[in-house]
C-alpha positions, 0 to 999 in steps of 0.5 A: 918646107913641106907643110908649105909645099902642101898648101901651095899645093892645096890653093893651087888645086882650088884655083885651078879647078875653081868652076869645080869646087865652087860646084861642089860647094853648091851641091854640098850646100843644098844637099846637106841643107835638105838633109838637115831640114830632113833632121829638123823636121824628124826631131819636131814630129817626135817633139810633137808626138812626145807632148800630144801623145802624152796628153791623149785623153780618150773622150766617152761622150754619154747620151742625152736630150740632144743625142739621136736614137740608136742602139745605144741611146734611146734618143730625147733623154739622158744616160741613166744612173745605172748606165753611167756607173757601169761605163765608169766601172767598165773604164776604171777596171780596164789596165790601160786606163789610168785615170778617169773624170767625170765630166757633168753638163755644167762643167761642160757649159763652163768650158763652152763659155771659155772656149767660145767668150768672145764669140757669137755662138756663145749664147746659143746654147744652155746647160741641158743641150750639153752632154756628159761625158767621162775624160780617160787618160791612158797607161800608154796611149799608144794602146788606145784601141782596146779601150775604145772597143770596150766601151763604144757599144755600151748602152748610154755611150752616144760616141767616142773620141779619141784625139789620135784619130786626127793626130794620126794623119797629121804626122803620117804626112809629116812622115812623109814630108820628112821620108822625101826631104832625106831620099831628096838629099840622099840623091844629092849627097850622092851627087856631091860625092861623085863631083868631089870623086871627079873633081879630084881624079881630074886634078891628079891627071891634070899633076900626074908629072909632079907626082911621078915626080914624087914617088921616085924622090920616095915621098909616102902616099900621105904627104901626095894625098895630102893636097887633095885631101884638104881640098875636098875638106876646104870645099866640104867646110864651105858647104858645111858652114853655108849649109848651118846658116841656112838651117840657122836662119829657117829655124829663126825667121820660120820656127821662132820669128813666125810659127812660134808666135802665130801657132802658140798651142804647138811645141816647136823646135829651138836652138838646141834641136838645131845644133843637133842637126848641124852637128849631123849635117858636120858629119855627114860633111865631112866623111863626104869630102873624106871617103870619095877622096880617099877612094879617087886617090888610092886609085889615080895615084899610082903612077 
């Protein structure tokens, strides 16, 4: 009888206050959507930082017949022998440095003929305008700088590159992209929060007969705070449930059906990153619908 009495209950709070729930539903919707994308895209900048960071290779470019005059190379010629042992034993007795290769004029030709088969460029080059240069693998590549330093005024070295100065920017942006996608959903979970709070404290006015009612029969302040409590949960679930198929069908249509096959060289995001952040938007869900209602009803109800 009682559980019967709480559903009762519980429907005729949603029916009654439908332009309200179905506000909240809205709300909960897109704020736990942005807050999920906001976790998707923190688990893809790290996915990428994870495998392209890996994968920083410092490049030592050596002078050559096509490199200018500067302080380090005498333009028109190539590195010297005794040039290129000293960067070689600079590099190889640096602690950072875990590995080192030799990259010769012709190996770099291969690889320019590779990258560019099937273009127009490919044969505009030759072998002796190609520069030598030694590939470096990092300890940590985080600690890239000393390296660079050490290296960069050595006599024979025309330049040197490292991939994080361009990877660097890049998710610095996504950074920031990611940083406005949550503050974005924050002020909208807060929303949510505050129309649940009301949605509720408008209910329990609107039946503050019936729970007189109650209290004087001796009904306990769990089985009074029950309707509302699966109200706010009911809305909550419904936001949920909308909230993961929408990241659901970004992840398929956007990351799988679109990125993934026109930007194969990246890393992307999949179906086991995504049940992460369902799960968070879940959490963040429910305690939404939860604590405001607890709060609301520990302070309206008392009648």
């Amino acid at each position: 009888m009682r559980y019967r009495y709480v559903l009762s209950e519980t429907w005729s709070g949603l029916r009654r206050n439908l332009t309200m729930t179905l506000a909240v539903i809205v709300t909960m919707w897109v704020s736990l959507a942005l807050f999920g994308s906001g976790l998707l895209a923190y688990q893809q900048v790290e996915l990428m930082k994870g495998r392209w960071y890996d994968q920083v290779e410092i490049s030592v470019f050596l002078c050559g017949t096509v490199s200018p005059a500067s302080e380090t190379c005498s333009g028109g010629t190539d590195v010297t022998d005794a040039q290129r042992e000293t960067i070689e034993a600079t590099l190889r007795g640096n602690p950072e440095v875990a590995e080192v290769y030799h990259e010769t004029k012709e190996e770099a030709y291969e690889q320019f003929r590779k990258a560019y088969e099937d273009s127009p460029v490919l044969d505009t080059l030759t072998v002796d305008q190609m520069q030598e240069s030694f590939r470096v693998k990092l300890v940590d590549p985080e600690q890239y700088m000393g390296v660079v330093g050490q290296v960069a005024g050595l006599p024979g070295v025309e330049a040197v590159q490292d991939l994080r100065e361009y990877l660097d920017p890049l998710f610095s942006w996504m950074n920031l992209i990611q940083v406005g996608t949550i503050t974005a959903s924050g002020l909208l979970l807060l929303a949510a929060a505050l129309q649940i709070g009301n949605t509720i404290r408008l209910t329990a006015f609107a039946r503050r007969r019936e729970i007189g009612i109650m209290r004087l029969v001796g009904a306990s302040n769990v089985y009074i705070m029950l309707p509302f409590l699966l109200e706010a949960i009911i809305s909550a679930a419904l936001g949920i449930a909308l909230a993961c198929v929408t990241l659901a069908s970004g992840v398929y249509f956007i990351i799988m059906q679109k990125a993934q096959v026109s930007l194969k060289a990246f890393e992307w995001i999949g179906w086991s990153e995504a049940g992460l952040a369902m799960v968070g938007v879940a959490i963040v869900g429910l305690l939404l619908a939860i604590i405001p209602t607890l709060i609301t009803t520990r302070k309206y109800l008392r009648v």
